[in-house]
C-alpha positions, 0 to 999 in steps of 0.5 A: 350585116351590122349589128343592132348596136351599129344601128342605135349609134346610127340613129344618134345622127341629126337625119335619118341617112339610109332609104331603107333599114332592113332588120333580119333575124328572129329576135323579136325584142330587137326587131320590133325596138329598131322598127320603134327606134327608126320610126321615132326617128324619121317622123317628128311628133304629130307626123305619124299619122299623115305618114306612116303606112305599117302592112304584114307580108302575110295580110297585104300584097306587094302591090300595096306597099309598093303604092306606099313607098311611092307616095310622097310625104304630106307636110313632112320629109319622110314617109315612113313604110314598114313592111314586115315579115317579108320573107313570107311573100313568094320568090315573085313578089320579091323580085317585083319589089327589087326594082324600088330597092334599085332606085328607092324614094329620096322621100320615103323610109322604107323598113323591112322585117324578115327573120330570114333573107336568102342571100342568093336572090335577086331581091337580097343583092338589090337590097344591099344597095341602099340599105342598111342590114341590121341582123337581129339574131339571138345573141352570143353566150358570151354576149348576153351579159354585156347586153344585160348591162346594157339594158341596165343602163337604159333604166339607170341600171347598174349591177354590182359583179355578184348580182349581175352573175346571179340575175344571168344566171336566172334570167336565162337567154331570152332577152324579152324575158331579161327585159321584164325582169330588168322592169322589175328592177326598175320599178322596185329599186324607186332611184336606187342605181347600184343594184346588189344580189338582195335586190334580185332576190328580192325581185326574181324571188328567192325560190326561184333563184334556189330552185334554178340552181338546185335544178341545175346542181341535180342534174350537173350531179347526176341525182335523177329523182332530185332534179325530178322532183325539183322541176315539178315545183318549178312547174307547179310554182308556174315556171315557163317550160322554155325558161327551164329548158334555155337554162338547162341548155346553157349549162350544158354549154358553158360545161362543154366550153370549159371542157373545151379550155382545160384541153387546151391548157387554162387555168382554173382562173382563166376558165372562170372569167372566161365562161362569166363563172365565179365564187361558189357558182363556180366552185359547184360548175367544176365539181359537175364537170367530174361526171361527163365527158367532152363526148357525152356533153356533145351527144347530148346537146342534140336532145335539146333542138328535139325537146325544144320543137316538141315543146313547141308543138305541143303534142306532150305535156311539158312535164313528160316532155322535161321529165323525158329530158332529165332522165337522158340527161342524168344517164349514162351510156348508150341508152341515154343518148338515143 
């Protein structure tokens, strides 16, 4: 599969070049901007509405967007089908809708969502022919910054190392929420391109700021009732549950990486740029590193697949849910780790 920076440097081309573009994964922001951007692309303005043909796997029958994939375009090269969350039909649907992928329509783009394709399938290796497969999965901890600024630039964005380093650190990983904040920015900085770390605390908040790292220094530091008492502000203050939880987790990842380099023999310094990590943010990293083992990092990982199904699933309130979590997290042994 490609990856979504492959399909915008695709769509700088003068036409549209593939029958169908399928964008696979469960990234939402990714999926429903590739679906925007190739629409945009295929059919000029004022095309759209003779043209365009949008079902959902879940609301429309096969038959449906098969009738539309076939239709020729009204005053315009394209028509433009998009068919979303295809993965929901059944195993008899797709096949049916694999003889089109075989020998697609010069005259209609066909755009297909799926957060996950099964690779073995007759429909999946008809897919291959034609199209071009976009995956839009989450990104990479090592990728999210580079993203950010990315992202950035597309608002006229540009961060200076020390805010960039404070805005990941807060922002977390999700990038609808990276992409609220970078609005934000957007809009408070009125022509501002160059952005400092006033800036972010000025948009993000301040407390916000303080009480993500705190939360995370408390934990990393093994002080339960201070990391208790941090997460009920946060709470209280209206912090999104999942927004703590991916920011918990990913300390607990980047601790386990490094841990991971001192093995294999890097230098402070190199274990800094390599993990995006500098200055006093860092310097605080290595001291929560002296209160866990490789192993214990590892074993605890687990608690974070489990916290983030019953967040979810909304069986618990959060708060019980969190609280459960920190108290795990800030112990040791075998207690903690079943």
């Amino acid at each position: 599969m490609l990856q979504y920076q492959d399909l915008i440097e695709e769509l700088k081309k003068k036409d549209i070049s593939f029958p169908i573009y399928a964008l696979i994964g469960e990234e939402g922001l990714l999926i429903s901007e590739g679906v925007d951007k190739i629409v945009d692309k295929a059919l000029p303005d004022g095309m759209k509405d003779f043209n365009y043909n949008l079902f959902y796997a879940k609301e429309n029958g096969i038959d449906e967007a098969l009738n539309a994939v076939s239709t020729l375009p009204l005053m315009a090269k394209k028509r433009v089908v998009v068919l979303k969350e295809i993965d929901q039909y059944p195993a008899s649907s797709l096949e049916k809708f694999a003889d089109y992928l075989k020998d697609p329509s010069d005259s209609t783009c066909l755009i297909i969502t799926a957060k996950k394709i099964d690779q073995r399938t007759k429909f999946f290796k008809a897919l291959q022919n034609n199209s071009m497969i976009v995956a839009c999965g989450p990104l990479y901890e090592n990728q999210i910054k580079s993203w950010i600024r990315f992202r950035a630039r597309s608002y006229g964005l540009e961060f200076t190392e020390d805010a960039l380093n404070i805005f990941y650190e807060v922002a977390g990983n999700e990038l609808g929420i990276i992409d609220n904040e970078l609005k934000k920015l957007s809009s408070y900085s009125e022509g501002k391109k160059k952005i400092d770390v006033s800036d972010v605390e000025d948009v993000v908040g301040k407390s916000r700021i303080y009480s993500v790292f705190n939360l995370i220094n408390a934990i990393g530091e093994k002080r339960l009732e201070k990391a208790l008492l941090i997460l009920k502000k946060m709470l209280t203050d209206g912090e999104y549950p999942l927004v703590i939880l991916s920011m918990i987790a990913r300390q607990f990842r980047l601790m386990a990486r490094a841990m991971e380099y001192q093995k294999e023999g890097l230098s402070p310094s190199e274990v800094s740029k390599r993990l995006g990590l500098f200055g006093n943010i860092f310097n605080a990293f290595k001291e929560q590193l002296k209160n866990f083992t490789l192993d214990e990092l590892l074993k605890k990982h687990k608690f974070f697949f489990y916290v983030d199904s019953e967040l979810k699933g909304g069986g618990r309130s959060p708060d019980m849910i969190l609280n459960d979590l920190i108290f795990k997290l800030c112990n040791s042994g075998e207690r903690a780790a079943q």
